[in-house]
Backbone as CSV, one residue per row, in Angstrom:
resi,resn,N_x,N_y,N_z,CA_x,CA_y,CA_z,C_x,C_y,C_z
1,UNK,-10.536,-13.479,12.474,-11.645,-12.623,12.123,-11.340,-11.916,10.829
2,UNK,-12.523,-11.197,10.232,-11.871,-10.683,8.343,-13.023,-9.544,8.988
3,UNK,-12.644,-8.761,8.363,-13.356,-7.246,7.942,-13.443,-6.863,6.622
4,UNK,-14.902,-6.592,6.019,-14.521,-6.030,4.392,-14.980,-4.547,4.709
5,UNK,-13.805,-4.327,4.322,-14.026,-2.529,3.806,-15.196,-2.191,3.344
6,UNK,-16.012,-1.370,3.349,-16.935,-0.711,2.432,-16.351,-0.585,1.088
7,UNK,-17.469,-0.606,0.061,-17.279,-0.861,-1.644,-17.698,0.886,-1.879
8,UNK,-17.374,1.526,-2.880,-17.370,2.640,-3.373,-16.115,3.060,-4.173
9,UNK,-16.345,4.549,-4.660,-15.400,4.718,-5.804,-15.191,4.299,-7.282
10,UNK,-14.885,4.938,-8.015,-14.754,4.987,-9.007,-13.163,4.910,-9.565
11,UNK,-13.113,4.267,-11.301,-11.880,4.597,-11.979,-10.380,4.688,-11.729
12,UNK,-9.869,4.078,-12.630,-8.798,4.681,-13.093,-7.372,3.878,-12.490
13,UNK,-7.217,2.780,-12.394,-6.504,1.629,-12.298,-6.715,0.948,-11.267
14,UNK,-6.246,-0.036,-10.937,-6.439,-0.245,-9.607,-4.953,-1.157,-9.053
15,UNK,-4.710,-0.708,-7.395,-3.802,-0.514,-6.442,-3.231,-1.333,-5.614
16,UNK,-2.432,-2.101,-4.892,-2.946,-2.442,-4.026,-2.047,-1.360,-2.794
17,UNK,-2.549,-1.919,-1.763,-1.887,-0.779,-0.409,-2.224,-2.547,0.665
18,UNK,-1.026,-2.618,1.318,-1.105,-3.817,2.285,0.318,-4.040,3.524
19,UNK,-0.005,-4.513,4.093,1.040,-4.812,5.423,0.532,-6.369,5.991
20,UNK,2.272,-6.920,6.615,1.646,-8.031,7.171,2.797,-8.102,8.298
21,UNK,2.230,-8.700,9.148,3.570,-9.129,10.404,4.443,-9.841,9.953
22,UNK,6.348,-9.656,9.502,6.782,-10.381,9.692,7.282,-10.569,10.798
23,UNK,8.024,-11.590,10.547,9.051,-12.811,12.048,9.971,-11.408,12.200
24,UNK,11.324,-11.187,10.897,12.053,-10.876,11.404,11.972,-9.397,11.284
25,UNK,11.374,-8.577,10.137,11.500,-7.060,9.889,10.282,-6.193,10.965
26,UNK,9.716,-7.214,11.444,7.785,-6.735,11.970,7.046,-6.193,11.602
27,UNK,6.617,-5.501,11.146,5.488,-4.660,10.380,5.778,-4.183,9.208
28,UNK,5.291,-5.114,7.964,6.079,-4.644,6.875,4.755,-4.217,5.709
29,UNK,5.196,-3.192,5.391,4.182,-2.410,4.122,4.419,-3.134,2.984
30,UNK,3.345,-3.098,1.865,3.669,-3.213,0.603,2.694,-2.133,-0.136
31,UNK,3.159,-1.869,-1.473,2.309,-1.175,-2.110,2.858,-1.031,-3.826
32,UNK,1.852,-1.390,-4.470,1.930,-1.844,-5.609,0.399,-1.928,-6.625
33,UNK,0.488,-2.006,-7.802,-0.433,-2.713,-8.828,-1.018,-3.634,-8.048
34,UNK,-2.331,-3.252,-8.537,-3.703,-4.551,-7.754,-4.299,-5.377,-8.896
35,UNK,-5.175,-5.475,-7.458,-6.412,-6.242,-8.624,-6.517,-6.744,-9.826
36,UNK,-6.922,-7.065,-10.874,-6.998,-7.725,-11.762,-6.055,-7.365,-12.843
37,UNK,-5.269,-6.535,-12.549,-4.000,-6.004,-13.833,-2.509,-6.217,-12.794
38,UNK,-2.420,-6.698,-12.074,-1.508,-7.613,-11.350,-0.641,-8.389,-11.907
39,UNK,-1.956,-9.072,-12.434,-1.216,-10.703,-13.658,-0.296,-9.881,-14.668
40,UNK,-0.825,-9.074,-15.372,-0.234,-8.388,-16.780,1.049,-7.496,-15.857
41,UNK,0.683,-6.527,-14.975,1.813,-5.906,-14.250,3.566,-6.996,-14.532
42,UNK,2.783,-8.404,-13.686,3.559,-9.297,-13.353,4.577,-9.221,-14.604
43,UNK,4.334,-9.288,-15.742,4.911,-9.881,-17.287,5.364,-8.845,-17.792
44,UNK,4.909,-7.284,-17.323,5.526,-6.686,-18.290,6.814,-5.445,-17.575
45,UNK,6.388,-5.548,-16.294,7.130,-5.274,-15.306,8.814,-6.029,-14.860
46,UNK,9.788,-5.197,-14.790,10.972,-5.951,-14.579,10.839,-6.943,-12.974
47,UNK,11.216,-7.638,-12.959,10.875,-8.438,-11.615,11.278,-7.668,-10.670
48,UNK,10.058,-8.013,-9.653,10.534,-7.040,-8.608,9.780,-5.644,-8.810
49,UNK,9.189,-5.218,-9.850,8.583,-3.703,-9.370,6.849,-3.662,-9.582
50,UNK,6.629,-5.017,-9.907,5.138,-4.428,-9.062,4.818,-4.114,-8.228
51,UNK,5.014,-4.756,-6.841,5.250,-4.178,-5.840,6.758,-3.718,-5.193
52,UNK,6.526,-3.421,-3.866,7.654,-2.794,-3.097,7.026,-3.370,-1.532
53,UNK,8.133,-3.998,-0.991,7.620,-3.948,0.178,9.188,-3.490,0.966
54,UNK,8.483,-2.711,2.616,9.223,-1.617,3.024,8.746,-1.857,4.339
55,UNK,10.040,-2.439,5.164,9.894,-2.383,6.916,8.697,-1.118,7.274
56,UNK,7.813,-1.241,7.854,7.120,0.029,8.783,7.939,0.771,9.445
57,UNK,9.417,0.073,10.010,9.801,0.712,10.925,10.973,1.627,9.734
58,UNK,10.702,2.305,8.634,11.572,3.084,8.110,10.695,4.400,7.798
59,UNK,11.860,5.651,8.127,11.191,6.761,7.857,10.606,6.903,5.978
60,UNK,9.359,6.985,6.043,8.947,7.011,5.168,9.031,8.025,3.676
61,UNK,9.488,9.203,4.481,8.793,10.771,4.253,10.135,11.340,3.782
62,UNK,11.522,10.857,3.825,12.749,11.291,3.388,13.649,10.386,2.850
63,UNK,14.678,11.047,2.564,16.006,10.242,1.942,15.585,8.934,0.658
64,UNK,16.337,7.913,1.147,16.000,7.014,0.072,15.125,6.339,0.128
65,UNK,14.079,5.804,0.528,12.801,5.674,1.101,11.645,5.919,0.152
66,UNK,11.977,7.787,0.838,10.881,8.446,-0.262,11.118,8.115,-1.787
67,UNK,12.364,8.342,-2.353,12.844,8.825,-3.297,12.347,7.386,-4.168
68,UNK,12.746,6.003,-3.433,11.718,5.061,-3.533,10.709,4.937,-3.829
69,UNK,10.002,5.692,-3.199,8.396,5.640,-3.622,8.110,5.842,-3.959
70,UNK,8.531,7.367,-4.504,8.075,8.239,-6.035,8.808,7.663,-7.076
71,UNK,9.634,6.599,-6.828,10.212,5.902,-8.701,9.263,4.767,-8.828
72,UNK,8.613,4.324,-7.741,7.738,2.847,-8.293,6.884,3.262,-9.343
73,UNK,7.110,2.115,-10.288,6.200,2.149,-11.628,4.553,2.197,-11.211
74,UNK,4.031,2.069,-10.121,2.720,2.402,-10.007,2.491,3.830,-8.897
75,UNK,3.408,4.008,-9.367,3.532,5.759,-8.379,3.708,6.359,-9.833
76,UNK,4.305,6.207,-10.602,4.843,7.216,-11.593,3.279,7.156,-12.478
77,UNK,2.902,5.631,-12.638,1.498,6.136,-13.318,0.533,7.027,-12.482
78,UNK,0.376,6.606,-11.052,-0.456,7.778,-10.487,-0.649,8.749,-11.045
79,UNK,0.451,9.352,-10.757,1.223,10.348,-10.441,1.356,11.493,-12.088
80,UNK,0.973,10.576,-12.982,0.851,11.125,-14.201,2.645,11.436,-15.162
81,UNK,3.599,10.662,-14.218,4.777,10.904,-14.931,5.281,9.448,-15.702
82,UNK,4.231,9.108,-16.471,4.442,8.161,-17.604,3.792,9.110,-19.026
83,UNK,4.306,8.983,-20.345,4.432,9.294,-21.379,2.545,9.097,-21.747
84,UNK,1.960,10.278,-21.793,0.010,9.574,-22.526,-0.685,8.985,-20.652
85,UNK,-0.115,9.722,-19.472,-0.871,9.114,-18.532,-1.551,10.147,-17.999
86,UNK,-2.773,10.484,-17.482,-2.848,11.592,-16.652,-2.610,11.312,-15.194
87,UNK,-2.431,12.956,-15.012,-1.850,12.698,-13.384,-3.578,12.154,-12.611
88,UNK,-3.339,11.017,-11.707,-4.911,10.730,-10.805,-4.431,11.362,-9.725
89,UNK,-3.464,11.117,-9.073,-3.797,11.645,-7.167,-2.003,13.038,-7.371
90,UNK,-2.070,13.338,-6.343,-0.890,14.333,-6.033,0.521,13.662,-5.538
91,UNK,1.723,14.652,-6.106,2.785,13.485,-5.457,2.412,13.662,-3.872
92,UNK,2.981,12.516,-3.188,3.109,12.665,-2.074,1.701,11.729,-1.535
93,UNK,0.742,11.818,-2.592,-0.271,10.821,-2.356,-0.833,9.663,-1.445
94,UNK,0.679,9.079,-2.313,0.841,7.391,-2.059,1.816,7.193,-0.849
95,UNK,2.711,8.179,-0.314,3.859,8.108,0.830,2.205,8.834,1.907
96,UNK,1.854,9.289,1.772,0.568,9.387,3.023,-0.073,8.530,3.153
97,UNK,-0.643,7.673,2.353,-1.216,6.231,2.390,-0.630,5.674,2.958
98,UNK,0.381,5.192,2.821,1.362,4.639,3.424,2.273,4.663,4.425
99,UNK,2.159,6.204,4.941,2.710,6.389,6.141,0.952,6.113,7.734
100,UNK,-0.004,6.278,7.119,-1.195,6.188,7.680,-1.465,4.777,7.944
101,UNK,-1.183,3.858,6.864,-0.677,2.049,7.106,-0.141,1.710,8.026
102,UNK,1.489,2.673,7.855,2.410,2.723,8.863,2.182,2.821,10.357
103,UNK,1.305,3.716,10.680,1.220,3.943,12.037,0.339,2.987,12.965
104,UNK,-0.703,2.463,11.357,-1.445,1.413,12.221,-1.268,0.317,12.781
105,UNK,-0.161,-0.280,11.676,0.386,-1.560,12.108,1.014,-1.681,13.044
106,UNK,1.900,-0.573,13.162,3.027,-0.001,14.060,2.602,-0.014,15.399
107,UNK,1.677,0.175,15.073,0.682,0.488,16.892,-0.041,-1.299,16.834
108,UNK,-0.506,-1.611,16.349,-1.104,-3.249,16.277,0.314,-4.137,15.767
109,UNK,1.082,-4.157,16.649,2.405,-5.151,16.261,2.821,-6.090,17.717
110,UNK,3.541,-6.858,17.411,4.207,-7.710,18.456,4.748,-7.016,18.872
111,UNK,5.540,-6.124,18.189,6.734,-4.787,19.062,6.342,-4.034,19.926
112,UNK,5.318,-3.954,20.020,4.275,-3.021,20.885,3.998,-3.446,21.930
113,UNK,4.581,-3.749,23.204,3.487,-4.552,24.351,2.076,-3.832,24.983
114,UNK,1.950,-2.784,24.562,1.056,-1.890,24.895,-0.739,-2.537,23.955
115,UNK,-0.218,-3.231,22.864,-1.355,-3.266,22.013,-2.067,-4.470,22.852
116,UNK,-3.415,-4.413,22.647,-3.827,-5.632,22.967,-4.122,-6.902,21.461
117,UNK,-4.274,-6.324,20.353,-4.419,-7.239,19.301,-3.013,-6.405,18.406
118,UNK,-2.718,-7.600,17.490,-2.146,-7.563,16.187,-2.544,-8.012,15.398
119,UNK,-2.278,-6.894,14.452,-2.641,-6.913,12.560,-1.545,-8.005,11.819
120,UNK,-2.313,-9.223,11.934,-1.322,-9.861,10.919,-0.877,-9.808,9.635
121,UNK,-2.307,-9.518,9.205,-2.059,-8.662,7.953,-3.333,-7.774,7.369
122,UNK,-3.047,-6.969,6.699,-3.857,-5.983,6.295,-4.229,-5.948,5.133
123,UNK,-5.015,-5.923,4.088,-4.608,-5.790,2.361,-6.244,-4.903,1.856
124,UNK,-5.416,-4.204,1.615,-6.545,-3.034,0.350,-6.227,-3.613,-1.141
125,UNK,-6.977,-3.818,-1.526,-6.577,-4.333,-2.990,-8.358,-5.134,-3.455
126,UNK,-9.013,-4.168,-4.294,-8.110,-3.291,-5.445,-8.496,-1.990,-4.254
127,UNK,-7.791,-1.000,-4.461,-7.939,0.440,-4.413,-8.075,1.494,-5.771
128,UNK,-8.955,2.335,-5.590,-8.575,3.323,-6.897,-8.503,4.840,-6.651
129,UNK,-8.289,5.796,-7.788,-8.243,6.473,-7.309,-9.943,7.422,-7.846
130,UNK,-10.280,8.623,-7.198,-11.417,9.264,-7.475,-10.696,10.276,-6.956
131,UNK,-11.389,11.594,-7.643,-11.219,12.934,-6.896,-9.819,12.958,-6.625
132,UNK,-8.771,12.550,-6.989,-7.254,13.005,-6.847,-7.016,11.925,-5.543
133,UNK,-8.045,10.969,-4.958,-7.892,10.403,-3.879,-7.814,9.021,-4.038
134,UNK,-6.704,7.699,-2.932,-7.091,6.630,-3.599,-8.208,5.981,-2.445
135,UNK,-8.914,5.323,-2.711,-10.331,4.869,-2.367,-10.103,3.318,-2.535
136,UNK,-10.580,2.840,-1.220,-10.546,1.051,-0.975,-11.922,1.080,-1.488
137,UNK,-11.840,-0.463,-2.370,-12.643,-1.184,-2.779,-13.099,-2.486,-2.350
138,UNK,-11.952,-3.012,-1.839,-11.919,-4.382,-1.388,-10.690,-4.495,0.072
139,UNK,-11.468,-4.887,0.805,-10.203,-5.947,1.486,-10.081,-6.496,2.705
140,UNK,-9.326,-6.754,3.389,-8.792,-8.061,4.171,-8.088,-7.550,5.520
141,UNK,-8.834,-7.857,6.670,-8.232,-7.722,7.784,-7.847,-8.610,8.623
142,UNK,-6.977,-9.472,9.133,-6.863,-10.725,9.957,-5.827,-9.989,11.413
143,UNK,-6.476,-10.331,12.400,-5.873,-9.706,14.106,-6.195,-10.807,14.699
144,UNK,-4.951,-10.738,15.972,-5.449,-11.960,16.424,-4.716,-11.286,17.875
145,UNK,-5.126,-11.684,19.431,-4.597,-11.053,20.421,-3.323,-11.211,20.467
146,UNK,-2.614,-9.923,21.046,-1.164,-10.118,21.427,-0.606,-10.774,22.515
């Protein structure tokens, strides 16, 4: 089955925010550069930091983790700590997005015998931000029973 998000929002780069079941880590986040500046991300970005992907099952909110999340090159543009960027959303922004990902999958997983479906995978992309907030534009839901 697919679900599209509702379309709305406005400006100012775009995101992605996503999770998918793996085999061996289980519920794994990603979050990174979207949509159509992806490709360019790809080339000008050192390999490896467009996105980030990050077990669900790690505390999100401390230690090296966090400290993680606020160095990704599409956190620091958020975030307004690149040279000529303005700040779009608040720190801490993008680790709430992402801890809110977190709980869903977490709860819709194989690990869970309690769930009746799992999120195989999830994907927001593009996302942007408006009002200091980031806002889905597009995306992709696939569940299938547990």
């Amino acid at each position: 089955e697919q679900l599209d998000f509702p379309k709305g929002g406005l400006g100012g780069g775009e995101w992605l925010l996503s999770a998918y079941e793996d085999p061996f880590f289980g519920p794994t986040l990603a979050f990174g550069v979207g949509g159509t500046s992806v490709e360019y991300a790809k080339e000008v970005f050192r390999d490896g930091q467009a996105q980030a992907f990050l077990p669900a099952s790690l505390d999100l909110t401390t230690g090296v983790v966090s400290d993680l999340i606020a160095s990704l090159p599409a956190n620091e543009l958020l975030t307004g700590r690149v040279r000529g960027v303005d700040r779009r959303i608040a720190d801490g922004a993008v680790t709430d997005a992402l801890c809110g990902l977190q709980q869903l999958v977490r709860w819709y997983s194989t690990q869970n015998p309690a769930a009746e479906y799992v999120i195989r995978e999830i994907e927001v992309n593009p996302a942007v931000t408006s009002g200091g907030k980031l806002l889905a534009l597009d995306g992709v839901l696939i569940v299938e029973k547990n």
